[in-house]
C-alpha positions in Angstrom: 98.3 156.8 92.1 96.5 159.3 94.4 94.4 160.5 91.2 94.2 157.4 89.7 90.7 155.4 89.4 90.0 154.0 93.0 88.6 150.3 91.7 92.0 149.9 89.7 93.8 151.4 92.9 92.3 148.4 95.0 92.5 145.7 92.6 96.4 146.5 92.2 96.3 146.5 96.1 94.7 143.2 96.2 97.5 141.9 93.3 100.2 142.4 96.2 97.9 140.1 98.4 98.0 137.6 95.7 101.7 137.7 94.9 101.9 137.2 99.0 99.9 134.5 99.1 100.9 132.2 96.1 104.7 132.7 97.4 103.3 131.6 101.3 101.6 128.8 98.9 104.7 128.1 97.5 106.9 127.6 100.7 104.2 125.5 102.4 104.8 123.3 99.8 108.5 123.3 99.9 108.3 122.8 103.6 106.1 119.8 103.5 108.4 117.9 100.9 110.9 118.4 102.9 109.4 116.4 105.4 108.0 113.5 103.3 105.8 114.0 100.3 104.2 110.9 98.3 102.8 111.9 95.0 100.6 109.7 92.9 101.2 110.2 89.3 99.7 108.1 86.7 102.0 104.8 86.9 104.6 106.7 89.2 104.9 106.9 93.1 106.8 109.9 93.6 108.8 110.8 96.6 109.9 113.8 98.3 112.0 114.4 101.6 114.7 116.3 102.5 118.2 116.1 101.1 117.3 113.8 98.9 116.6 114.2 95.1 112.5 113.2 93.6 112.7 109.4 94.1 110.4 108.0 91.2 108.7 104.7 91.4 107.5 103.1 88.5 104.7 100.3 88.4 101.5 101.3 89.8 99.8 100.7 86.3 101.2 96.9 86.1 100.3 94.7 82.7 97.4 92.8 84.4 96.1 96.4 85.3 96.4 97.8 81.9 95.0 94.4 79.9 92.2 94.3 82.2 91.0 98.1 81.9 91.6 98.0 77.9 89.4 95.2 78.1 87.0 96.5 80.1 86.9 99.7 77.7 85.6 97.5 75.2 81.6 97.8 76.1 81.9 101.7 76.6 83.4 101.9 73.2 80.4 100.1 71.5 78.2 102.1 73.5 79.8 105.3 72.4 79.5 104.3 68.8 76.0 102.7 69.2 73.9 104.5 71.5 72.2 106.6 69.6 72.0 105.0 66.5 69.7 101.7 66.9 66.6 101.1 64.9 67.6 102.7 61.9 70.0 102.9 59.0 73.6 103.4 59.7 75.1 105.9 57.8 78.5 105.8 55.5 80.4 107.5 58.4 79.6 105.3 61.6 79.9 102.0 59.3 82.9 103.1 58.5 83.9 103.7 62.5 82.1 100.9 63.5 84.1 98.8 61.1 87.4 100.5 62.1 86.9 99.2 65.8 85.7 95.8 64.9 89.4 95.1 62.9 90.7 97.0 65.9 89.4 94.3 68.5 91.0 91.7 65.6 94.0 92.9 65.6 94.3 92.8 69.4 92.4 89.3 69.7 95.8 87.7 71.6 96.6 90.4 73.8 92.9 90.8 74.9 92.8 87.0 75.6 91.8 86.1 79.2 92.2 82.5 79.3 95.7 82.3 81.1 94.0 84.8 83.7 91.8 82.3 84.0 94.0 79.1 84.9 95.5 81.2 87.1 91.9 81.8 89.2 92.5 85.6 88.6 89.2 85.5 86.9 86.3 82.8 87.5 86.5 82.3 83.6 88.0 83.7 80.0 86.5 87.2 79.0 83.3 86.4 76.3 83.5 90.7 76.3 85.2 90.5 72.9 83.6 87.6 71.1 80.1 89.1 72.7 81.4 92.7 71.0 82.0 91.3 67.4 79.0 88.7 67.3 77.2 92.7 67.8 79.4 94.7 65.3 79.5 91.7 62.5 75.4 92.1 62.7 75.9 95.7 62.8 78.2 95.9 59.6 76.2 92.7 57.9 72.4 94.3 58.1 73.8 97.9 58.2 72.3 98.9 61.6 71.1 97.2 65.2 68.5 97.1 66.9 67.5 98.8 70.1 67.0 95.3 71.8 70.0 93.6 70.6 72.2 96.4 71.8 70.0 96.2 75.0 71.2 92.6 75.1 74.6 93.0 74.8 74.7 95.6 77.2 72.9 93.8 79.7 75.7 90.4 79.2 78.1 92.0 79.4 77.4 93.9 82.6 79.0 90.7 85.4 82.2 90.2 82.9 82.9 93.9 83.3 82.4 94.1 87.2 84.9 90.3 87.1 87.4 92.7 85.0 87.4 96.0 87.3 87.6 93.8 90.9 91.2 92.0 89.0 92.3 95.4 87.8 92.3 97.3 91.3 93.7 94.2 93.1 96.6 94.3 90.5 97.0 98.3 91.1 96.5 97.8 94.7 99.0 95.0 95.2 101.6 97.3 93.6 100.7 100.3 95.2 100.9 98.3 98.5 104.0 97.0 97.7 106.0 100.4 96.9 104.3 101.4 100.3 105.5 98.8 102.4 109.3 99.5 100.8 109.1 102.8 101.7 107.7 102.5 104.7 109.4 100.5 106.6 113.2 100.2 104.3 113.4 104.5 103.5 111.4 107.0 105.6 112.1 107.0 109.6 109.5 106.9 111.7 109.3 110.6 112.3 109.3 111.4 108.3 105.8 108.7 108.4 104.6 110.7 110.5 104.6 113.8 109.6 103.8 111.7 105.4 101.3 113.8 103.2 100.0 112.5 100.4 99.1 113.8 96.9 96.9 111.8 94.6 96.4 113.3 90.8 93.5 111.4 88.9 90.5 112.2 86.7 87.7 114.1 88.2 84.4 112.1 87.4 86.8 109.2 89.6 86.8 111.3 92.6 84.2 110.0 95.0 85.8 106.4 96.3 88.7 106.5 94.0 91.4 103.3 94.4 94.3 105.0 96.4 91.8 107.7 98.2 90.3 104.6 99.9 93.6 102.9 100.2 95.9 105.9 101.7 93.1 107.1 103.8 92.9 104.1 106.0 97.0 103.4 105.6 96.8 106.5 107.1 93.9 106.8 109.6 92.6 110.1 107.9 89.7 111.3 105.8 89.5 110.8 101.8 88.6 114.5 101.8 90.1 117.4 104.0 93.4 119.0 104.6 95.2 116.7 107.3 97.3 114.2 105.2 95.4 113.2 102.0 95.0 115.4 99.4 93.3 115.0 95.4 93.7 116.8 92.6 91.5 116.1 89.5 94.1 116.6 86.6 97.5 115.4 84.7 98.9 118.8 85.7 101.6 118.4 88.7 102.5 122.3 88.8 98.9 122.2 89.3 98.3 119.5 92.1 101.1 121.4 93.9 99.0 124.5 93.8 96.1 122.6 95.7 98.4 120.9 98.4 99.7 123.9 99.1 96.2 126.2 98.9 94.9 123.5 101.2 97.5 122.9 103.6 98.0 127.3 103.8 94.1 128.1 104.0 93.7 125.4 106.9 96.4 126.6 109.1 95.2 130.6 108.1 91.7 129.4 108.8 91.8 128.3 112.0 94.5 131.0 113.1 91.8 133.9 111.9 88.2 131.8 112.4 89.3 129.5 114.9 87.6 126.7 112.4 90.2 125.1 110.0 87.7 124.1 108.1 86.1 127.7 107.7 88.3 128.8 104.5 87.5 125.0 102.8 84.1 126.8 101.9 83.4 130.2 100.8 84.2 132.9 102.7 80.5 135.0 101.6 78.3 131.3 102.1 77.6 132.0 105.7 76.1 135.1 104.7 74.5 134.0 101.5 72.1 131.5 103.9 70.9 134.0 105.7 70.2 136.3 102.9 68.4 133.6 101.2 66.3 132.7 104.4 66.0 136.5 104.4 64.6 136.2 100.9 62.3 133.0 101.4 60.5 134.3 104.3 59.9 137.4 102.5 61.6 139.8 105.2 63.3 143.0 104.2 66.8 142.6 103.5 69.1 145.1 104.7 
């Protein structure tokens, strides 16, 4: 190794730091579901603690949820298929899809219907998002094309029935999430095991920025939607993955403010401090050492 090549000699150094660190990583993960871990997976709550096996709860994607997304879905799909081509000719290949989701709302006319929502004051009144959607796609099909006003139009009346659809579908996530949350709360973890709760939250990463159980967990839990003390997101479906980030989060805190005194140091790069000044360096025209 003495008379090997010195960059390969450091970057197998550096792979010992790495096999280090991702087995630290690995135990700070271990350690805190051995405390109390809540995961948010899709439509499971999952729960860790110690001496007691993964406790998976299902229903935090209840029917009302699901119909009233799917629905919602409804406008972007047109969009998708549309956007681009108004004002001219449609050609064989978008007929053909745009005929292919106009039987697909058909075929789903019942379960898309609103009006029971409706007695029950869920929503103000029946969805018009799918009658609104065909009247487009039968002109579509019928003249062989839209125009740029008339998809305009739909867009635009459409735009309150969609807001009516998302406010029902978070409270019908929310009330279940709440509800698993209360159970375990107050009938399964002691009062020491709340306290010491973290929780995990996997979702898609354009939803990031005000997210449903974000907002909800952060004030359940009087901490910030982004940080390292007890809330945690990971944009993905990977959960090998997400446990990666708790644990890269909840290590580089604690080493951060052990080696900067600022736990919040390592959340940023460690060269950025340096790169402002170099810039500054570089705007101001003095010589950069």
């Amino acid at each position: 190794m003495a008379n090997g090549n010195p960059l390969e000699q450091l970057e197998q150094f550096d792979q010992i730091f790495a096999k280090i660190y991702e087995g630290t990583r690995a135990r700070t993960v271990e350690q805190q579901q051995k405390k109390a871990l809540i995961v948010i997976d899709g439509d499971e709550l999952l729960l860790y603690r110690r001496n007691h096996p993964v406790q998976r709860f299902p229903g935090l994607q209840p029917p009302l949820y699901n119909k009233m997304k799917t629905l919602g879905h409804v406008p972007l799909a047109i969009y998708c298929l549309l956007y681009d081509q108004t004002d001219k000719l449609l050609t064989d290949d978008v007929l053909a899809n745009v005929s292919a989701y106009r039987a697909a709302i058909e075929r789903n006319a019942r379960n898309l219907d609103t009006s029971e929502e409706a007695d029950r004051g869920t929503l103000r009144q029946p969805s018009l998002i799918c009658a609104k959607a065909t009247a487009l796609l039968d002109t579509a099909i019928a003249r062989r094309g839209v125009s740029g006003k008339e998809f305009a139009a739909f867009i635009q009346e459409t735009r309150d029935d969609i807001a009516s659809l998302l406010a029902a579908a978070a409270r019908a996530q929310l009330d279940a999430c709440d509800a698993l949350v209360t159970h375990i709360r107050q009938d399964v973890l002691s009062k020491e095991q709340w306290q010491d709760l973290r929780v995990l939250v996997l979702g898609p990463y354009m939803a990031r920025q005000g997210e449903l159980f974000l907002q909800y967990f952060s004030q359940l839990l009087d901490t910030p939607m982004q940080g390292d003390r007890r809330l945690v997101y990971y944009d993905g479906e990977d959960l090998e993955g997400a446990f990666d980030r708790l644990g890269t989060i909840m290590l580089d805190s604690a080493a951060s403010d052990a080696i900067f005194g600022d736990r919040e140091r390592m959340h940023r790069d460690v060269l950025a401090d340096e790169t402002t000044l170099y810039l500054q360096d570089l705007a101001t025209g003095r010589k950069l050492n």
